[in-house]
Every structure is written in structure tokens, then in C-alpha cells.
N, C-alpha and C positions, 0 to 999 in steps of 0.2 A: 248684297251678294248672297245666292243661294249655299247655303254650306250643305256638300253632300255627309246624308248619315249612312254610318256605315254599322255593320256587326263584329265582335271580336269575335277571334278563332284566329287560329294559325295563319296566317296570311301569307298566301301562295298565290306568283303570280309567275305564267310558264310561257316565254313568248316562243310558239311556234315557227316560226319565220322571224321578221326582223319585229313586227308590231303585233304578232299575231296568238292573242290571248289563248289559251286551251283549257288551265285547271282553273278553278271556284276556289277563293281558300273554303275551306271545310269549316263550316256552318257549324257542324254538331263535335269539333275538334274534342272537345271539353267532355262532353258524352262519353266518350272513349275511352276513355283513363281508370286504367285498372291499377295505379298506384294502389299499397295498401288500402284498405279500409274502401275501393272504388267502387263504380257500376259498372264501367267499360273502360275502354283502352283500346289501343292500335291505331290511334293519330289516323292516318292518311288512308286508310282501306283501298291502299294501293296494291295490283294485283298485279305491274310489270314485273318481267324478270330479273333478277340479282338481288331481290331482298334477301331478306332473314325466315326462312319457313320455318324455323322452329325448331323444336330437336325431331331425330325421325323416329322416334321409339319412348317408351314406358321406359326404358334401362335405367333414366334418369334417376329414376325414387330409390334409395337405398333402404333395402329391407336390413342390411346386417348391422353390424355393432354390438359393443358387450355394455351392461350397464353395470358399475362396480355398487356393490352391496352396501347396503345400510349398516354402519355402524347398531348391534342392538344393545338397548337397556329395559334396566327392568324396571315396572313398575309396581311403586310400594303402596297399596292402599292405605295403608294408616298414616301415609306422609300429607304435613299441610298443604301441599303443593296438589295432589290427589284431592284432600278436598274439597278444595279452590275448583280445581276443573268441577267437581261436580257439583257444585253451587251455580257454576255459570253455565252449565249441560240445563238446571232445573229454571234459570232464568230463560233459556235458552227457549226453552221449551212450554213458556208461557207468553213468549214473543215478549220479554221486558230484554229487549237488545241493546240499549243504554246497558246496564247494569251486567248481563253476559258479557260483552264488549270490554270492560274493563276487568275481570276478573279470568278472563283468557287473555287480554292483556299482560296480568302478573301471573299466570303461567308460563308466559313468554320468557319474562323477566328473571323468572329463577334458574339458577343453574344445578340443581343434583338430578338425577340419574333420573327418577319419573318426571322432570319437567324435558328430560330430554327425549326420553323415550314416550312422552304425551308430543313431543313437537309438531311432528308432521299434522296430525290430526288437531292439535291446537289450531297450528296457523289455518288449515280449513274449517273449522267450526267461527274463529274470527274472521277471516272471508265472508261464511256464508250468513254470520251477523250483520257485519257493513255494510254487506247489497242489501237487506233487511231494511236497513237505515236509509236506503238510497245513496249510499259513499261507494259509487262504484268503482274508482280509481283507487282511490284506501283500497275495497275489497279484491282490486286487480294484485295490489302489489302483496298480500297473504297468497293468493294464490300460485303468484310468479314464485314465492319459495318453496314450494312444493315440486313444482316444476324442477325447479335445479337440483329436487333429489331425484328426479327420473322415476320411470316407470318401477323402481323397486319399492318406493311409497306405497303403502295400502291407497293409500289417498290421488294418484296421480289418475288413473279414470273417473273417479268420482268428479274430479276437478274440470273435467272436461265439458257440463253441461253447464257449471257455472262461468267461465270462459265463454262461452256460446251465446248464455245470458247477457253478460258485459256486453258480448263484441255488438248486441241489440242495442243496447243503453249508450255507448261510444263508439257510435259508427266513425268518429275522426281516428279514432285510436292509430296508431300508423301502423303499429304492429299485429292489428288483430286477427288478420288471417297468416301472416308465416308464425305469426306466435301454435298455433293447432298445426300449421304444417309441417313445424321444425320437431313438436315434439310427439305429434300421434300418428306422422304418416306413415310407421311401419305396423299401426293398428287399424287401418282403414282395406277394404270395409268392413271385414269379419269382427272384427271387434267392439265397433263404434255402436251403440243404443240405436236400433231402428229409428226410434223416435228423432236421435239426431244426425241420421246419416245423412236426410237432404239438405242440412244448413250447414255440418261439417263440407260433406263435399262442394258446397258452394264456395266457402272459406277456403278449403283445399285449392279446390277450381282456379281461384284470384290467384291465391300465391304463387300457384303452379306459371300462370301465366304473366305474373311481375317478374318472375326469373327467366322467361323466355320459354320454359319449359308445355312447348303449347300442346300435344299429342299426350301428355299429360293432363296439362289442364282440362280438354276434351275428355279423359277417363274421368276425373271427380265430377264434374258435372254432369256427365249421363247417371250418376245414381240420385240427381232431381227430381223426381218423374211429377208428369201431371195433377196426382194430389196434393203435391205440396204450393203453396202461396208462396214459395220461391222460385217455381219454376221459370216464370216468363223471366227472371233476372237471369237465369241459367243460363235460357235460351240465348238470352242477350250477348252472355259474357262470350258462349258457345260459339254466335255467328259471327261476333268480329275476329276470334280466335282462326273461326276459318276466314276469314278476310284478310291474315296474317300469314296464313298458311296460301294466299291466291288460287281457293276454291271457290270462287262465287257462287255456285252452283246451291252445294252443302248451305252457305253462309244465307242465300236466300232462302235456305226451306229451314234454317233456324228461327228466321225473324216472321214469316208466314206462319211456324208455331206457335209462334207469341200473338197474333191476330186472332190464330183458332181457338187458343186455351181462352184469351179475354171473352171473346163473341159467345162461349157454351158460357159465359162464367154469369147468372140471374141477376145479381148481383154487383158487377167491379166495383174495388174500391180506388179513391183516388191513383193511387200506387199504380193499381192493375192499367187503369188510361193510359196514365204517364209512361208505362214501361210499352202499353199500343202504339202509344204518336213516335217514341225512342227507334221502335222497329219500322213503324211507317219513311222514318225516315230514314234509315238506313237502309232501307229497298231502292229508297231513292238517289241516294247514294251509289249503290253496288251497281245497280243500273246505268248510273254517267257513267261510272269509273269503266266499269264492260265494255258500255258503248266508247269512250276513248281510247279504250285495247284497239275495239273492232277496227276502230277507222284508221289507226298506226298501222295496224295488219293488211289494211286496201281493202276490208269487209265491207264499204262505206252503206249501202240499204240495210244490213244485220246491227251498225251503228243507230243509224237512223231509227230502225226499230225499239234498238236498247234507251234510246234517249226519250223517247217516246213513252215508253213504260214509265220510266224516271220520271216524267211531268205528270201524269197521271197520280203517282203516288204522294208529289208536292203539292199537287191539287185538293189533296183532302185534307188539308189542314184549312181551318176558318180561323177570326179573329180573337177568338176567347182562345185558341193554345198557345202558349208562351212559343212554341217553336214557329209559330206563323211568319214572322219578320225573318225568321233563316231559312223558312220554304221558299217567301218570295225572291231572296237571294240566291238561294240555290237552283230555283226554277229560271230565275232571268238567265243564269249562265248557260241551261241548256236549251233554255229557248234560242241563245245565242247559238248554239252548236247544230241545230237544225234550222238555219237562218230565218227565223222567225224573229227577225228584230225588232216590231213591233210591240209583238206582247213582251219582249224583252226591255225593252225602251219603258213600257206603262207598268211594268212591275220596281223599275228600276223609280219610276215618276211615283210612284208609293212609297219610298223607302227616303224621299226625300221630303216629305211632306213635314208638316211643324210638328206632328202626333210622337215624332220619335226622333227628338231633335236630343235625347240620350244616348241614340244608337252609333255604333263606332264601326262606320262600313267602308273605309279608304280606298278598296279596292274597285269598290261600285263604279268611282267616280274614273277609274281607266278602264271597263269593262264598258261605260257609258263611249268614251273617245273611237275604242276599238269597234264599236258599232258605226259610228259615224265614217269613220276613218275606212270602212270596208266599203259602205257605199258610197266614198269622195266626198260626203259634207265640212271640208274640211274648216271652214270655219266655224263649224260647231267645236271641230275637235280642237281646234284653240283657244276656244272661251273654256273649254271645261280643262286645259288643261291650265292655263291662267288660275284657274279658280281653284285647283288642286296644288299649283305652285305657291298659292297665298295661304290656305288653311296647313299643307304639311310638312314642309321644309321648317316651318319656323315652330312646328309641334314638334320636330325629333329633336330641336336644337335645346329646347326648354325641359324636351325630358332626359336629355346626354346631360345638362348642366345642373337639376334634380338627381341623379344619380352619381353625379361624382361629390356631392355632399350626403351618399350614403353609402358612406361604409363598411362600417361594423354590421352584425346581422339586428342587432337588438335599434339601430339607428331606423333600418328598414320598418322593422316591427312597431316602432312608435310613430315612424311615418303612416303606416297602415292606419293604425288606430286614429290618428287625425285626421284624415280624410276622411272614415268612416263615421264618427263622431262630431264632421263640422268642424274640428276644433283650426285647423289649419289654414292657409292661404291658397289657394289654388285656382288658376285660371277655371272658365269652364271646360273648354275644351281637353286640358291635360285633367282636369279631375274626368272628364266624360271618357277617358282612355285607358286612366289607372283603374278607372270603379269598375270597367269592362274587363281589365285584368283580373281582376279582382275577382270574377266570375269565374275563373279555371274553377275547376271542382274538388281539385287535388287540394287547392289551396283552400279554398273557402269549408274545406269539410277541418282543416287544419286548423283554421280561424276559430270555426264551430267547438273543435275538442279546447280549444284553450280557455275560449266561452264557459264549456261546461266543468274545466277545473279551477276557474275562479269562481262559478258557482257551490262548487263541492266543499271551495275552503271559506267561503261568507255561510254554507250550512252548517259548518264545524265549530266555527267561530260561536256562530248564533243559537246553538244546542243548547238543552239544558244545564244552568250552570255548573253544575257538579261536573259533568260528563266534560263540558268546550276546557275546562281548564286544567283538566288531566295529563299528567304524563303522553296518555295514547294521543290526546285531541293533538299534540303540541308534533309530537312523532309523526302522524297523518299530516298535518300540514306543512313537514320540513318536505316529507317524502314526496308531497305533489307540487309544491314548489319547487322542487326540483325536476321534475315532471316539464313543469309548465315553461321552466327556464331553456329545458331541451328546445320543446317544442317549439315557443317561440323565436328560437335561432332559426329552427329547423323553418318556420313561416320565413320569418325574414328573408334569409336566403332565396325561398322558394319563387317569395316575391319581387327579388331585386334580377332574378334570374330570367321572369316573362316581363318583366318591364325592359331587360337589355335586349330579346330577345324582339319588343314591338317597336325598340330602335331599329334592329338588323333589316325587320321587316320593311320599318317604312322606307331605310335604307334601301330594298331592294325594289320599293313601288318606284322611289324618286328617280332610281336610276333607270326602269323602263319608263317611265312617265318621259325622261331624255330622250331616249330611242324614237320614243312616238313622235314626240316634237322633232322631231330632224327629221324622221321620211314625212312626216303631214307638211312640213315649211318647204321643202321642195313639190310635193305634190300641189299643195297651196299656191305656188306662184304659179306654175304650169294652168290650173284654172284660172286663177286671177287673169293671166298674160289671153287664155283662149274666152274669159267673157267677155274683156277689153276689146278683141278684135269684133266680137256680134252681142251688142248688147241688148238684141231681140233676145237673143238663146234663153236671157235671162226670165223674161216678160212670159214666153211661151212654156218654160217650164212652170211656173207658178201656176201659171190657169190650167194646167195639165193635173197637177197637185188638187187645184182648188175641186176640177171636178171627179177626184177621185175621193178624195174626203168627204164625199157627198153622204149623209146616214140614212141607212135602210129602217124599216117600221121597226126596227125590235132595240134602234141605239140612237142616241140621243147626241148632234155634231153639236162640241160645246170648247169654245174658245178659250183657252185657261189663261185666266187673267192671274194667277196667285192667288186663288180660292183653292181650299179645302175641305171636301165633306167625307165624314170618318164612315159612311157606309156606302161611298164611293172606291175607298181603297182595295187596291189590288183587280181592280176593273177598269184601270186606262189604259189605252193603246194609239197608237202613234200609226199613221200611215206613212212609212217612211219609203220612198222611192230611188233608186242609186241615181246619185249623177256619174256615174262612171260612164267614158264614152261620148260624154255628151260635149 
């Protein structure tokens, strides 16, 4: 049995009629997501009306509030405590950060008046030792108490470019862009260091737009501007923020930014590609989605046209970009939508191939039916749906009966880790579904940060001996171990939440996959009954086929026996003929 492969992403299947396919689930779903710490967001870059636009103003940002005063003391220079700091100011400042580190430490520790009136500037001078060290979460958590003394700290804008620093070093961090939005957006821009205005407001940008707050988020990200090596992410966050807003227009001359700034740029680095092919296909994107307006609206040639653009820009992806296999998926739907079944059918015949026998594309395999099913082959269209009733009825049952053996969050979390480590038992098929889950970006950047603070406490651990068995080393490690125990709830959860949710889904394939089969079983016998009566009709349509598959000098007519060649892919095509009518 051919098992159809298929891509995760949100899985969206929209029957127009009773059998009649219209959305792609979204290919680049994952892209999107501006959760904390993201690169994008806005799921569906759906542009009909009754969404959510956004707020319609700046009003949003609260410039007022009062910050109550710092308690002051005084400091005693002849006190031990004083000369403890400036022993570890003198370490500080020969980069011996072991040794600074613990003697702002026992600054910490003392309680008379110069250790309290040294506090704030303590906890950042131990901050900005720790990221020295490379303990960036240790150095998050000196800087977060600074924080909680608010802007009346000498120290609470100094702290701001170290924050900025981290949020590089822990891009999973969950909170590292409302952490700069909660506490400096009534310093932005006038106040912010040029230098960090464009990674602030890209920070800003995110958070503005995890709260929904999009005509905001829009203001932080226009102080990106073209010199900075953040821009094209701007652009990014920018165009789906207007794809949120149902301005395609705006959302296409963001992502055609992102094209212009790469193409001047002598140079791109990997980053810069990645953030080109992100926008490539989001043009391709905005473009279906338009053209789906056009044609609900009776625009049907101004459709045609927008679909048309859309394939052009799925067309530029080749086999070396990881987004290739979600071009070919996304291109086969619109090849479908300007009835070009064909090259829908041979992009669909790539996707099925043994090369990507990893890939999780369940929808393909009723996008394949609804092709046939349009032009009455209906016994294709129930071989493939047989073959979809044997691979996925029995994948949701086996991940509904996996999930009610996970309950707690920490259950989920040790499940993740088995799968990912080998260590578990798992079909291939439900492993090939969860590891695709496992793909969301939210989650896996989630995975990443937990990665990086069990890395932080095996560096702590494994420090020089004096320093790992210290008071601070033991402090550091309860702190991110508590860290790590949030977080991994926070993964757990995250994860038992798209695995319920690739139930729902297939739930929703299995029950159009029904529909199909009950108009194709009636249409079915209506044929069956009309070749029965002329079983020339039969004979005469084949040799009709046979001499239209005939290949012109530039293609080569080749009988596919179950061979595949990998620099064949994404170049088959199907001459498929309706028997409607006949």
C-alpha cells in the first residue's frame, strides 16, 4: 500500500459544496507564531471579514503611572561590607569573574545599611559578571531584581542593554520581549540608546503583537530601519501583522522589502536567505488567500490572476530549501484552484515518493480524491480513499489512547524526551506525527531554552572547584531549577495541547473523507450502471487517453512502474481527462 506523506501545519480542510475542497492547510502555520521569544504569528493569513483587526489606535501603550521611591541609605566607606564591593569592582575589572562573583555575592548577603544602599548596583555588577561567565539565566535573574525596583534604580536603563544581550543568548526565553515591553515602553523611543532602538522595538514589536495589540506593534517596528540586520525580521513580523489587520496590499510590499533589503545585501548570511524564502512564501500565501476573496466576491479572472502570481512565487523554491516540500503542497492546492489538475496531481505524485516517507501530509491524500472526484474517476477516488481509511482512523485512535495516559504536564514532558532520545516505543507512523508536532516553533524554541538551562547548571556544576561549591553556585542552581521546572510544565502542556488538537484535526479530515465517499458511492454506481450498458465507451476512452499522452520533443512519456528518481521530483504531471458526461 502506498501510504500518502503528508506536512504538518494546522490542518484545514474547507468543503465548499458538499465534497468541494477550497483552503490548503497552511504549510508555513509554524512560521507565524509570535508567541514570546517568536518570528511570526497570525496562523491563517485569513483576510475575510469578522476577524479580529487589532486595536485601532496607539491608545493602547500606557504612558502614566507613578513609581514609588527607593527607600535611601547611606554608604559607609570604612565598612567591611564597602570593602568587599571594592575588592570585587578590582576583580571585576581584571575579568577574574569567578572571584568578583562571589564577593558581590557576600555583598548580597549582608544586611547593614551600605549593603543595602550598594544593592541595586550590586545585583547589576553580579549580572553583568555572570553573562561574563556565560550564566545567562543566573545573569537574567540579578537583573530581574532591579527591575522590580523600577525606573527609580540608577541602574534600571543601564540594565536595559543587558536584557537585550540575554534576549540574544535565550531566544526560548518566554518572556523576553513583554519582559522590555512591561517595563520600558513608557521610555521608548526618546529614551532608548540609538544603538538599541532597533532590537528594542523589534522586542517591543513582538509583545505588542502577542497581546493583540497590532497598530502598535506596527509603531515599534517601523523604528527598524534598513541598517539594521534586523530589519528583514521586522519586515516579517510587520507583513503578517497587516495580514491580521486584512490589508494585503501593505502585507505584500512588507515581504517584497524583505526581497529588496536581501538582493542589495553583497553578502547574506544564512539568516538573511531564511528570512527571503519566509517572505517568498508568504507572497505565496497572500496571493491564494486574495485570490479565494476574489472568487467568493464572483471576481473569478482577478482570482485566476491572484492564483497565478501565488504559483509563480511557490515556483522559486528548488530542492536544497527546507520550505520546498511545503511549496510543493501549497502549489498543488492552487494549481487545483485554477483547474490545472495535472500538475496538481505530479506535485502531489512527489510528495508521495519514498524520499519523504517522514513527511505528515494527511490532507494531500483528500485533495488527491477531490481531484478525481471533479473529473468523475471515481474509482480512483475510492482506492485513495480505502487507503486513507486504513493509514488514519487507526493513527487518531492510537494517539486519543497515548494521550489519556498523559496527564500531568511533567508526564507529557518525559514523553517528549523519549521520543526524541529513542528511548520509547512508538509506532512509526505516530512517532512520524508527534516529531512533526514537535516542529511547532513555539514549542521547539521552548524545548531549546530548557536544553540551554540544563546546559547552564552541568556548567555550574563543572566550574572551578572553589567557585561550583559555593553558596552562590548552589543559589544559581536552585534559581534555574526552578526555572526549568516552570518551563517544562509550560512545554508539557504546550505539547499535549497540538497533539489534542492533530486529534481534532484528523477528526475533521475523517469526517470529510465520509462526505466524499457517499457523493463518489452514488456517482460510482451511476457510472458503473452507464459502462455496463456500452462497454465500447470503455475501450474508446482509453485509446482517446492513450493518444493524448503522446510526449512532445522536450518530455519524455514514461510508465511509472514504483521507480523513483530524486532529480525527477516535483517534475511529474498526469494528463488527466474528465469522464464527466461520458
Amino acid at each position: 500500500m502506498t501510504v500518502e506523506n503528508t506536512f504538518w501545519g494546522p490542518v484545514r480542510l474547507v468543503l465548499a459544496a458538499l465534497v468541494a475542497l477550497t483552503f490548503p492547510a497552511q504549510a508555513w502555520g509554524q512560521d507565524f507564531d509570535f508567541s514570546e521569544g517568536g518570528e511570526g504569528g497570525g496562523g491563517d493569513m485569513d483576510f475575510s471579514d469578522g476577524g479580529d483587526g487589532g486595536d485601532s489606535g496607539g491608545g493602547d501603550m500606557d504612558f502614566g503611572g507613578e513609581t514609588q521611591p527607593l527607600v535611601q541609605y547611606t554608604v559607609d566607606e570604612t565598612s567591611p561590607t564597602f570593602k568587599t564591593m571594592s575588592e570585587a569592582d578590582s576583580y571585576s575589572k581584571q575579568n577574574q569573574n569567578y572571584q568578583a562573583s562571589l564577593l558581590y555575592y557576600q555583598v548580597l548577603q549582608a544586611t547593614d545599611d551600605t549593603a543595602k544602599a550598594l544593592r541595586s548596583r550590586t545585583h547589576y555588577e553580579l549580572g553583568r559578571t555572570l553573562f561574563q561567565l556565560g550564566l545567562y539565566q543566573s545573569a537574567l535573574t540579578q537583573f530581574d531584581k532591579i527591575l522590580q525596583e523600577g525606573p527609580a534604580s540608577e541602574f534600571f536603563m543601564p540594565t536595559l542593554q543587558w536584557l537585550v544581550l540575554i534576549a540574544r543568548e535565550l531566544p526560548g526565553d518566554p518572556a523576553k520581549a513583554s519582559r522590555i515591553y512591561d517595563n520600558y515602553l513608557n521610555m521608548f523611543p526618546d529614551q532608548i540608546e540609538p544603538s538599541l532602538l532597533a532590537e528594542v522595538g523589534l522586542l517591543m514589536g513582538q509583545a505588542a503583537y502577542s497581546n493583540g495589540l497590532l497598530n502598535d506593534a506596527i509603531f515599534f517596528l517601523g523604528h527598524v530601519d534598513e541598517n539594521s540586520e534586523l530589519y528583514p525580521k521586522a519586515r516579517f513580523i510587520e507583513g503578517v501583522t497587516f495580514v491580521r489587520q486584512y490589508d494585503g496590499k501593505q502585507a505584500v510590499e512588507s515581504f517584497k522589502h524583505i526581497l529588496r533589503w536581501v538582493k542589495a545585501q553583497p553578502n547574506p548570511t544564512p539568516d538573511n536567505l531564511r528570512m527571503e524564502e519566509k517572505a517568498i512564501a508568504s507572497l505565496g500565501r497572500v496571493f491564494y488567500q486574495v485570490g479565494h476573496n476574489l472568487w467568493v466576491d464572483g471576481e473569478r479572472p482577478k482570482a485566476v490572476s491572484s492564483w497565478n502570481t501565488a504559483i509563480k512565487y511557490y515556483a522559486l523554491f528548488d530542492q536544497s530549501s527546507e520550505i520546498w516540500l511545503d511549496s510543493l503542497f501549497e502549489a498543488s492546492w492552487t494549481y487545483y484552484r485554477v483547474d490545472n489538475f495535472n500538475k496538481s496531481l505530479g506535485l502531489l505524485h512527489t510528495l508521495n515518493s519514498p524520499f519523504f516517507n517522514d513527511e505528515y501530509y494527511p490532507e494531500a491524500m483528500l485533495l488527491q480524491a477531490q481531484i478525481y472526484f471533479t473529473n468523475c474517476h471515481y474509482d480512483r477516488v475510492m482506492y485513495i480513499l480505502e487507503e486513507f481509511k486504513e493509514l488514519y482512523p487507526p493513527l487518531k485512535e492510537r494517539l486519543e489512547s497515548q494521550l489519556t495516559n498523559l496527564i500531568q504536564p511533567e508526564d507529557v514532558f518525559k514523553f517528549l524526551l523519549e521520543l526524541r532520545e529513542g528511548t520509547g516505543e512508538f509506532d512509526p507512523t505516530t512517532k512520524q506525527v508527534v516529531n512533526a508536532a514537535l516542529q511547532d516553533r513555539e514549542l521547539s524554541r521552548m524545548l531549546a531554552y530548557i536544553d540551554m538551562l540544563d546546559a547552564e547548571i552541568a556548567q555550574i556544576k563543572n566550574a572551578e572547584k572553589g567557585w561550583s561549591s559555593h553558596p552562590l553556585a548552589k543559589s544559581l542552581i536552585q534559581d534555574i531549577e526552578f526555572t526549568r521546572e516552570f518551563a517544562s510544565a509550560t512545554a508539557g502542556n504546550m505539547a499535549k495541547s497540538r497533539l489534542e488538537r492533530v486529534v481534532d484535526e484528523l477528526s475533521d479530515l475523517i469526517n470529510k473523507s465520509l462526505d466524499i465517499e457517499i457523493e463518489t458511492t452514488e456517482k460510482f454506481a451511476g457510472m458503473a450502471e452507464q459502462l455496463g450498458a456500452d462497454p465500447a465507451s470503455r475501450q474508446e476512452f482509453e485509446k482517446e487517453i492513450n493518444q493524448m499522452m503522446a510526449a512532445d520533443d522536450e518530455h519524455l512519456f514514461w510508465t511509472f512502474g514504483g521507480e523513483y528518481w530524486r532529480d525527477e521530483l516535483g517534475y511529474y504531471w498526469y494528463y488527466l481527462t474528465s469522464r464527466c458526461g461520458r
